[in-house]
N, C-alpha and C positions, 0 to 999 in steps of 0.2 A: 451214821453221819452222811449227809449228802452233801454235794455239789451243788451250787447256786448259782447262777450269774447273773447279777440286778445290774439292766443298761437303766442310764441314769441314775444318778446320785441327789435328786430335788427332795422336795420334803418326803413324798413319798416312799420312796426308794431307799432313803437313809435314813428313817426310822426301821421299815422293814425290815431293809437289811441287818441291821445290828443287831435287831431282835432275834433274826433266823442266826446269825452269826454267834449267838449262844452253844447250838449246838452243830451246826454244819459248815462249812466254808464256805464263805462268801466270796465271790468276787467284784466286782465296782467296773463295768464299764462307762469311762467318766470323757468326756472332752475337753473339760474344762481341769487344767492343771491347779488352779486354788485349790479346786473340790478337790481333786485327786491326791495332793500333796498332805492337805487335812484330815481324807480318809486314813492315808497312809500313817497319818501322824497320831493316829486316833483322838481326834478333833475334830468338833462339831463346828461347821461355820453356820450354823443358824440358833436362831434364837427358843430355844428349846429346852429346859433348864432340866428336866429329865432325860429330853435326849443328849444335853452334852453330859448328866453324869453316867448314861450308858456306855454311850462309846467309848469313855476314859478305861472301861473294864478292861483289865489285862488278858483277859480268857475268852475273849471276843477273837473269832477266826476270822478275821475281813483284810483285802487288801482292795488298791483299786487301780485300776490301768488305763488308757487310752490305747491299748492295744486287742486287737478285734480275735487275733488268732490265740492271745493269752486267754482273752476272756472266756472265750466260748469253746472251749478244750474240752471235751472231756465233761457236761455239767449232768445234771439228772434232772434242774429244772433252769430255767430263762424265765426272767419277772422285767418283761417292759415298761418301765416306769419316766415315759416321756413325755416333755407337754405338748398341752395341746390346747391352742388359744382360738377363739372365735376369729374368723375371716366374716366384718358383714359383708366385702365385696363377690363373698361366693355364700353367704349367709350359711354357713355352717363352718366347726371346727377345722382347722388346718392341721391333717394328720399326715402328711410328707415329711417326718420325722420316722414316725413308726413304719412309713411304706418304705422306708429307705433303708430301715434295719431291717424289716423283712423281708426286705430282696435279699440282704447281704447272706442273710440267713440260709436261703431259698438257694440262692447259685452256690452257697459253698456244701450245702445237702447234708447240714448240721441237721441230724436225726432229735435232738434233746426236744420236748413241750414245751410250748410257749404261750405264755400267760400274759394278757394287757392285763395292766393296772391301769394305763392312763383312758381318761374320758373320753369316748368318741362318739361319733354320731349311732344313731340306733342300726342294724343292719352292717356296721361297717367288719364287724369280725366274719360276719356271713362272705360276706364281699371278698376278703382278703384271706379266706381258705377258697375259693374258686380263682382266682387269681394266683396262691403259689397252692397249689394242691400237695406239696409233699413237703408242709409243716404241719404238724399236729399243734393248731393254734385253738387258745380259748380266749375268753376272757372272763375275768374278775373283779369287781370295783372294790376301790377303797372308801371307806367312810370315817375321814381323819377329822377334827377340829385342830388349829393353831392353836401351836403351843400342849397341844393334847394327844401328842403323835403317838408317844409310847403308852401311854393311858389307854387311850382306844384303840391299839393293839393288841394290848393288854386284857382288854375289860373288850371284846368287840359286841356290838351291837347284835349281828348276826356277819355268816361267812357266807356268799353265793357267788356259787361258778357257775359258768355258764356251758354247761355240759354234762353227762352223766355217765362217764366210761371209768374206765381204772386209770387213768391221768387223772381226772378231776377229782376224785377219791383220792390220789394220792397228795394232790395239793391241798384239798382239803384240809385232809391229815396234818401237814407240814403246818397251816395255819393254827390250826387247833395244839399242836405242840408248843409254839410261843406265849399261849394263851393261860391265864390266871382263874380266866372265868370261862366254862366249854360254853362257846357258841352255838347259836343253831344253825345248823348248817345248810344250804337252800342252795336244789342243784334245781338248774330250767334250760331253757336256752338260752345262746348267746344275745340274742335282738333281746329278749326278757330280761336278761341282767343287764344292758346298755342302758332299758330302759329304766329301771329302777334306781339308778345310779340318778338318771335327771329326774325324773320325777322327785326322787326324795332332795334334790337340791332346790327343786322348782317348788316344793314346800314349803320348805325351807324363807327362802324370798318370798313368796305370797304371806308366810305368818307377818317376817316381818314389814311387809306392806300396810296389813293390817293393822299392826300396834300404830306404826307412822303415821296411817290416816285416822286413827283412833287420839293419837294425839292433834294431829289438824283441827280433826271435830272440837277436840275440849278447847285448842287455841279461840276459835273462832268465836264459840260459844261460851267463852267466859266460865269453862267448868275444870274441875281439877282432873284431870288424866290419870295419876296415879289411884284415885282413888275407883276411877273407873274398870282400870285394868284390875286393881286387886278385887274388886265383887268379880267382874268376869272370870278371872282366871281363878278364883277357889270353884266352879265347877270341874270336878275330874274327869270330866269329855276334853276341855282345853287344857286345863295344867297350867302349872303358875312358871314358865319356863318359855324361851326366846321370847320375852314379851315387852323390855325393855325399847321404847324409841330410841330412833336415832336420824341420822341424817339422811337415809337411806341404806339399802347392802352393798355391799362390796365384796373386795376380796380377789382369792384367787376362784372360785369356785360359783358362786353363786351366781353374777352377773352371766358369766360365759356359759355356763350350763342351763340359765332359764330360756336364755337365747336361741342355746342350739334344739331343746324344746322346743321352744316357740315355733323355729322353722318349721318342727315335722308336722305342725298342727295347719297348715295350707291347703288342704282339703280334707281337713278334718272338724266340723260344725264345734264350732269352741267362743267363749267370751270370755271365761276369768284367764284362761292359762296366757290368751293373747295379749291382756292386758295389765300382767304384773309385771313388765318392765315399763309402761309408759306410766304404772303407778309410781313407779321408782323416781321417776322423771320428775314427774311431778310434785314430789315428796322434794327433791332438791329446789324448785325453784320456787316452791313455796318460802322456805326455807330464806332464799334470797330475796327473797320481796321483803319477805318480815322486817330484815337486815335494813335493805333500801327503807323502807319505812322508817327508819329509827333518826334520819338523817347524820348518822354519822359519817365521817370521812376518812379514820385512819383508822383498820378493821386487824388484830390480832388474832393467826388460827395457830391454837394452842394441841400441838399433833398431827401425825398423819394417822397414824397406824388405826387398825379398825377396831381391836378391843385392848385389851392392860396385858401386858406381857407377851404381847407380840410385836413383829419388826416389820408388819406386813403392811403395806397402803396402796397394795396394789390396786387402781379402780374405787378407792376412796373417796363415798360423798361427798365431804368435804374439800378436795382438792377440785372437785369440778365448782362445786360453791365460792370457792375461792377465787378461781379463774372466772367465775361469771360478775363477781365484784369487781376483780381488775379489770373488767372490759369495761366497765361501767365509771372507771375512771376516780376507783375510791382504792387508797391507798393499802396496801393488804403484804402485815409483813407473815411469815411463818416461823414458830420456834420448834424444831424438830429436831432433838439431841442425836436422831438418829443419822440425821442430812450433814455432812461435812461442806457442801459448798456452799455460796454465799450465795445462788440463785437455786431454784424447783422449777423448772418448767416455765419461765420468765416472771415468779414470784417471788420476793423479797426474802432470804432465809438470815436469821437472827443468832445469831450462837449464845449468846448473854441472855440470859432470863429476865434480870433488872431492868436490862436494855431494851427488848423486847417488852415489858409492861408498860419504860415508859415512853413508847413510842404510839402507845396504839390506846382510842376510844371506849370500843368493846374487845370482849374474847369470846371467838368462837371457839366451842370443846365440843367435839364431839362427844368425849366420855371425862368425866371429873375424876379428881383427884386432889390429894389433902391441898396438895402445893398451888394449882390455879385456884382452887377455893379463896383462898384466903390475900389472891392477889390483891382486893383493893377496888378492885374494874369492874363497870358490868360486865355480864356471861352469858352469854346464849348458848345454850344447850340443850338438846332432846335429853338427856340423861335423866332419868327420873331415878332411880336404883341401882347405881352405883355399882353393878356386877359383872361389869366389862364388856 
C-alpha cells in the first residue's frame, strides 16, 4: 500500500483518487471546504452516477484536507490535478496554480515525485524542472470523458508518462493496478506527452467540426445529413462514432485545449489545426442566422449541459447562441433544472417546464429527449441520433 497525495479534488482528481484509494491511502489536498467536507463524507458532489456509487465504498482509504503540511507528509506519490483555463490575453493556459504548488513543494524540499495530471502548454514540465531543479517532476495526461470518469479509468485507452526512469515505472505500475483492462503503456518525454494530450483533444474538435459542417452542407442543400453520415461512417477508416451534430463543442476540455494548440502552431506552416476554432464559430452563428430567419420572437433553450447525463455547460454552444439572440432583441427564456436562479448570465431562467413551453415560439435542444419531443413546439436541433 502506498501513500498518495492527489492536490485537487475536480473531476479528475476525484475519480483517480478513489480508484487508487481501493488499495492505497489517499489523501485530498482540497481548498475548497464543500469538496473537502464531501470527500470526508464519502460523497460525490458531481454528477457521476458510477463515481458517486464509488466513493460510497466503505473500504475506500481517502480523506481530504486544506492542510498543506498534513497533506504532503510522508507520500510515495503527488498527483497534481489542477485547472487550467485558457488566458487569450497571454494566448495560452494560465498555469500559476501548478507554479504555486510547486514552489510550495520546492522550498519545503518535499523529496516525494510528482506527477501533473492537469493540461499545460507543450514544454511547460521542461520549464518547471529547470526552474525548481530539486523536484523529481513528470507529467502524465488524463483521457477522461463526462460522466465516464471511473469507466475510462477503468477500461483506459492507453497510460503515457512522460519519462522513462524507475518513477515513471513506478506510476505506471500504480495506474495499471486500478485498471480492469492492462493498458498500453507509452513512456516518451514530457513535451511528447503534453503534446498528445492536445493533439488527441484537438481531434477530437476538428471531428466534430466536421460532422457540423457536414450537417450545414445537407441544411443548405436540401439533403438529409443522417443519412449522409451513416454511408460515410460504415467505412472502418472513420467509424460510426463522435459523428453526431451539434451546435458546436464545448465543454471543459475541448475548446481550451484546441486553443492552446493553436497557439503553438505561430510559426509553424499549418491551415486545418488554425482553423478549427473559427470552424466552431461559425458553426454557432450559422446556427443563429437559421433561428433569425424563422422570424420568431420568443425563443426557448431547452438545456445547457453538453451531452445526457452530465451537469456540465461549461463553454456551451448554445449559451453563446442564446446570448447572440438576446442581443438581437428576441426574447430567450432558459429551462435548466440544473440552474436554481431566475437569471444565466442576463438570460431569462424558467423553473416550470409548463411554464417554460408556454411562453416560448420555438425550442432550441441541443440534444433530445422523450420529454421536449413531445412538447407540442417547434425544435431546432442538430440532434440527429439521439446518443448524447
Amino acid at each position: 500500500m502506498k501513500n498518495i497525495a492527489i492536490v485537487g479534488a475536480g473531476y479528475v482528481g476525484l475519480s483517480l483518487g478513489v480508484l487508487l484509494a481501493k488499495y492505497n491511502n489517499v489523501r485530498f489536498l482540497e481548498n475548497d471546504n464543500f469538496k473537502i467536507d464531501e470527500i470526508n463524507k464519502k460523497s460525490s458532489y458531481l454528477k457521476d452516477e458510477e463515481l458517486e456509487l464509488m466513493i460510497k465504498s466503505k473500504n475506500l482509504m481517502i480523506s481530504a484536507t486544506d492542510d498543506k503540511q498534513v497533506a504532503y507528509a510522508n507520500n510515495d506519490f503527488i498527483v497534481l490535478c489542477l485547472p487550467t483555463d485558457f488566458n487569450p490575453d497571454i494566448n495560452a493556459f494560465d498555469t500559476s496554480i501548478i507554479e504555486r504548488e510547486l514552489g510550495y513543494i520546492a522550498d519545503n524540499n518535499i523529496t516525494s515525485p510528482v506527477y501533473i495530471k492537469s493540461t499545460v502548454p507543450v514544454g511547460f514540465t521542461e520549464r518547471m524542472r529547470v526552474k525548481f531543479k530539486n523536484i523529481n517532476l513528470y507529467f502524465s495526461p488524463e483521457f477522461l470523458r463526462e460522466g465516464r470518469s471511473i469507466h475510462d479509468n477503468l477500461y483506459p485507452s492507453r497510460v503515457i508518462v512522460g519519462g522513462n526512469d524507475e518513477n515513471c515505472i513506478g506510476f505506471s505500475r500504480l495506474l495499471q493496478e486500478i485498471a480492469l483492462k492492462a493498458p498500453k503503456i507509452i513512456f516518451m518525454s514530457s513535451s511528447e506527452a503534453e503534446s498528445v494530450k492536445l493533439f488527441a483533444n484537438t481531434y477530437l474538435a476538428m471531428r466534430v467540426s466536421f460532422f457540423n459542417e457536414l450537417d450545414t452542407f445537407s441544411k443548405i442543400k436540401s439533403l438529409n445529413a443522417r443519412h449522409i453520415i451513416e454511408g460515410v461512417c460504415e467505412d472502418d477508416r472513420i467509424g460510426n462514432f463522435y459523428n453526431n451534430p451539434s451546435f458546436g463543442y464545448g465543454g471543459y476540455c475541448l475548446p481550451k485545449d484546441s486553443q492552446q494548440l493553436i497557439s503553438h502552431f505561430d510559426n509553424v506552416p499549418s491551415e486545418l489545426i488554425k482553423n478549427i476554432h473559427k470552424s466552431n464559430i461559425t458553426r454557432k452563428q450559422f446556427i443563429v442566422d437559421e433561428v433569425l430567419a424563422s422570424n420568431v420572437r420568443t425563443i426557448g433553450i431547452y438545456g445547457l449541459t453538453m451531452k445526457a447525463g452530465s451537469d456540465n455547460f461549461r463553454d456551451a454552444a448554445i449559451i453563446d447562441i442564446a446570448k447572440a439572440l438576446n442581443a438581437k432583441n428576441h426574447t430567450v427564456y432558459i429551462y435548466e433544472p440544473l440552474l436554481l436562479d431566475a437569471s444565466f448570465e442576463g438570460l431569462n431562467v424558467v423553473a416550470n417546464y409548463d411554464y417554460f413551453i408556454s411562453k416560448v415560439e420555438v425550442v432550441i435542444a441541443n440534444r433530445l429527449d422523450h420529454k421536449i419531443e413531445l412538447c407540442g413546439k417547434r425544435i431546432l436541433t442538430a440532434d440527429l441520433f439521439g446518443n448524447g
